[in-house]
C-alpha positions in Angstrom: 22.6 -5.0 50.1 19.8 -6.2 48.5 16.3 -4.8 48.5 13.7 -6.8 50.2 10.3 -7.6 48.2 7.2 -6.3 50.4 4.1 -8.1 49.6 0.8 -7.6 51.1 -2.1 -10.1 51.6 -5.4 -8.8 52.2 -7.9 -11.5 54.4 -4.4 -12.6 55.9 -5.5 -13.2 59.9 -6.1 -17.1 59.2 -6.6 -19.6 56.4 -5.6 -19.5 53.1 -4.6 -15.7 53.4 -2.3 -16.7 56.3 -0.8 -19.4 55.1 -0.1 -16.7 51.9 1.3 -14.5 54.0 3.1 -17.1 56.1 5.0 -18.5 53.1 5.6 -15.5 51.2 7.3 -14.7 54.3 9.4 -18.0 54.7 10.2 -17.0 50.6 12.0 -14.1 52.3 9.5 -11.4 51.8 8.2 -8.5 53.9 4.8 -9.0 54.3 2.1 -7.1 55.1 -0.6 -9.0 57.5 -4.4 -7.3 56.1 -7.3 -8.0 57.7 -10.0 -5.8 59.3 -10.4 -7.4 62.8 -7.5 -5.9 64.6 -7.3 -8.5 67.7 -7.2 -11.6 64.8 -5.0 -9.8 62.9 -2.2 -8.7 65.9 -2.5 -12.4 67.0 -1.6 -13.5 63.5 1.2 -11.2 63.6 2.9 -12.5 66.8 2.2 -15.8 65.4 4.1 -15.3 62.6 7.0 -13.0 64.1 7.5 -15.8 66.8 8.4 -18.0 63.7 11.1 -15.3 63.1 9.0 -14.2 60.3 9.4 -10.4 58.8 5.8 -9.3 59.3 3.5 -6.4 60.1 0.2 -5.6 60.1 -2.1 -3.3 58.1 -5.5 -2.4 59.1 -7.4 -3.1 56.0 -11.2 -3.8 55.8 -11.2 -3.7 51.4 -14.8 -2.8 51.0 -14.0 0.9 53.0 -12.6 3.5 50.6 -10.8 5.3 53.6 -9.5 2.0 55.3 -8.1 1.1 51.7 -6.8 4.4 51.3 -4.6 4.3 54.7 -3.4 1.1 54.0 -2.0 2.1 50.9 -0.2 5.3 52.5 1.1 2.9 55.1 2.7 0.8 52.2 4.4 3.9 50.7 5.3 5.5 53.9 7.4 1.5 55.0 9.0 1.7 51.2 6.9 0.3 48.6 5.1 -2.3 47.4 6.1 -5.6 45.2 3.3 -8.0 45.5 -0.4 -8.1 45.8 -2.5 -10.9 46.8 -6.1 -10.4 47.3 -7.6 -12.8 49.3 -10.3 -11.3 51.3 -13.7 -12.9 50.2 -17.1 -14.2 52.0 -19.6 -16.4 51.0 -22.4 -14.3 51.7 -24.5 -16.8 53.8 -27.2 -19.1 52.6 -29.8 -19.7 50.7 -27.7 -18.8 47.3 -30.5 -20.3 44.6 -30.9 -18.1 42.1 -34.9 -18.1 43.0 -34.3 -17.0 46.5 -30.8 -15.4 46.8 -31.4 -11.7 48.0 -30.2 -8.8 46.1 -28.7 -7.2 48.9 -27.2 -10.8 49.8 -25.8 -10.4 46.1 -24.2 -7.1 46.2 -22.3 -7.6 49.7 -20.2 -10.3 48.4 -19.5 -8.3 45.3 -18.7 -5.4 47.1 -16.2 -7.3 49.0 -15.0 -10.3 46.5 -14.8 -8.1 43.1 -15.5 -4.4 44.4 -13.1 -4.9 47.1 -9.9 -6.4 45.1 -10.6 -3.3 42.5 -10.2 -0.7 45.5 -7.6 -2.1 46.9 -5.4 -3.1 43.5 -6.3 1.0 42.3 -4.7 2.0 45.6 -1.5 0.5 45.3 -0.8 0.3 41.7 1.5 3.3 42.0 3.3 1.3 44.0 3.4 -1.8 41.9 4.8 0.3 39.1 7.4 1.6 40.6 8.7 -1.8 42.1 11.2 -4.2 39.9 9.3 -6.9 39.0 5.3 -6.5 40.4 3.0 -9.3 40.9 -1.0 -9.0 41.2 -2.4 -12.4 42.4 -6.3 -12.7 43.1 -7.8 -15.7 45.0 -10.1 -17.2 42.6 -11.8 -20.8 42.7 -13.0 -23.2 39.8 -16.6 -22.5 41.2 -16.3 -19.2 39.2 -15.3 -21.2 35.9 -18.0 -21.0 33.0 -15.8 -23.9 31.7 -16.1 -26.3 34.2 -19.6 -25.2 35.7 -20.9 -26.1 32.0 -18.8 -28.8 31.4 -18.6 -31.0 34.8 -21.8 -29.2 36.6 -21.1 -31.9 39.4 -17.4 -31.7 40.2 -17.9 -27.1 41.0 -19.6 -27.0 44.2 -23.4 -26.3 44.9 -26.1 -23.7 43.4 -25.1 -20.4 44.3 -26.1 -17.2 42.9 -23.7 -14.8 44.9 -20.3 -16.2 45.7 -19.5 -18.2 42.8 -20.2 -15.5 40.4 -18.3 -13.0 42.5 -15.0 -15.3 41.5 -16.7 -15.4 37.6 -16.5 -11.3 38.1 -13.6 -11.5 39.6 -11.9 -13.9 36.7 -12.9 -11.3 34.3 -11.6 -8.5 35.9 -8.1 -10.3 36.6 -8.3 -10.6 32.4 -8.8 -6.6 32.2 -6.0 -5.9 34.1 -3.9 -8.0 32.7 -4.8 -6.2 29.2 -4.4 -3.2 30.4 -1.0 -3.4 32.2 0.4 -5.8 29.7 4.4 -4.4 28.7 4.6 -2.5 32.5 6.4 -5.5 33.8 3.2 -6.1 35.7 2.1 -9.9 36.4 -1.6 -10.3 36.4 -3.1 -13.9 37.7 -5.5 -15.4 39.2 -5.5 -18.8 40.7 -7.8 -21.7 43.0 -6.4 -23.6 45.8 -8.6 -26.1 45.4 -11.7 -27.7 48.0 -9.4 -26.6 51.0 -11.1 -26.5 54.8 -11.7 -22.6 56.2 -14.5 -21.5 57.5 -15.7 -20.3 54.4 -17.0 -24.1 53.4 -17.7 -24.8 57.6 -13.5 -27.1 57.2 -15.1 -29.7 55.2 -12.7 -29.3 52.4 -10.3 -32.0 51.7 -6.9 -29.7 51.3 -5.1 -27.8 54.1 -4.8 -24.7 53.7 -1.1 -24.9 53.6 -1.5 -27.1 50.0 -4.3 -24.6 48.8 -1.7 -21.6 49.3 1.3 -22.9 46.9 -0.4 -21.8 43.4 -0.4 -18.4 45.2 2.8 -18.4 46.1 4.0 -19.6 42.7 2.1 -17.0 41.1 3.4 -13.9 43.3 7.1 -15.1 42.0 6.5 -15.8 38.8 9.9 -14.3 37.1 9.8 -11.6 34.6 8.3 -12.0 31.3 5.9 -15.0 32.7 2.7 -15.5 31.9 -0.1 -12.9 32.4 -4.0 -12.9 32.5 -4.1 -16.8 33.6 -6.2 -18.9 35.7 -4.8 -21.8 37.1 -4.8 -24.6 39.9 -1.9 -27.0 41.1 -2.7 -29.0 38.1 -1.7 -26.0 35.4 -3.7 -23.7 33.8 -7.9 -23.9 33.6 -10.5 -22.4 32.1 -12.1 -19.3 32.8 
């Protein structure tokens, strides 16, 4: 019989991380449901489950060393781990011009948009290495692009000094790790699902979050020997 791929999705109890979690699950994975509010995260659970969907969920708030730490041992003690996708993020609130953003403002969304996918990928990397063919996919946005902000300063979003950087940070880091893991077998992306409408942007985006979640699931099955350290969108590949 073959082995069934576990994946886990942090920020999974609705949007983008749902709809993740929600297709990786119609791929045939196991997936773990993360997310820190436990009534939005049970309810995304039976939601899922009454789809016949293989699902669980794992109490996971990524900005909490000990919460992080559980999950992780939850992971191992259900059989493993083959894919990662963090998706957990905030926006941090408003105003976000550099001339008034706060620097605690600042450091709470780093703490849970770069900080956060850091603790949590450190936790279960043991895992990852020990499963066939492991996947690390991080929730980006062309917000965080140097590229593009320089390039089509219109066409990124507006003036923000904390959350768009946070995905700048966090295209950075997705570049170290896949450095540093390149030859373990270890698929390191990160990806944007476009102007999609969550709460995050109040659902004035033009996507569902349905569309915003394929590049993610294309990215956590990616077969071996595909590309590492990108950044891409349903168009192909951007810059960083």
């Amino acid at each position: 019989m073959q082995h069934k791929r576990t994946a886990l999705v942090t920020g999974a109890n609705k949007g983008i991380g749902y709809e993740i979690a929600a297709g990786l699950a119609r791929l045939g994975f196991r997936v773990g449901v993360g997310a820190r509010d436990a009534g939005r995260r049970e309810a995304a659970v039976e939601e899922l489950r009454a789809e016949g969907l293989d699902v669980f969920g794992v109490a996971l708030d990524v900005t909490d060393d000990a919460s992080v730490a559980a999950a992780a041992e939850q992971l191992e003690a259900q059989g493993g781990l083959d894919v990662l996708v963090n998706n957990a993020a905030i926006t941090g609130g408003m105003p976000q011009e550099p001339s008034r953003v706060s620097a605690a403002q600042v450091l709470q969304v780093v703490d849970t948009n770069v900080i956060g996918v850091i603790r949590v990928t450190n936790a279960v990397l043991p895992l990852l290495r020990r499963a066939e063919s492991p996947r690390i996919v991080n929730v980006s946005s062309t917000v965080g692009s140097l590229g593009l902000q320089t390039a089509q300063a219109d066409a990124v979003g507006p003036v923000s000094a904390a959350y768009s950087p946070t995905k700048t940070y966090l295209n950075a880091v997705t570049v170290q790790y896949a450095k540093e893991l390149a030859g373990t077998g270890i698929l390191v992306n990160a990806g944007c699902p476009g102007y999609v409408a969550t709460d995050l942007n109040g659902h004035q985006g033009t996507r569902t979050p349905e569309q915003g979640a394929a590049v993610f699931l294309e990215l956590a099955t990616l077969p071996d020997g595909g590309p590492s350290g990108t950044f891409r969108d349903e168009t192909g590949i951007q810059p960083w």
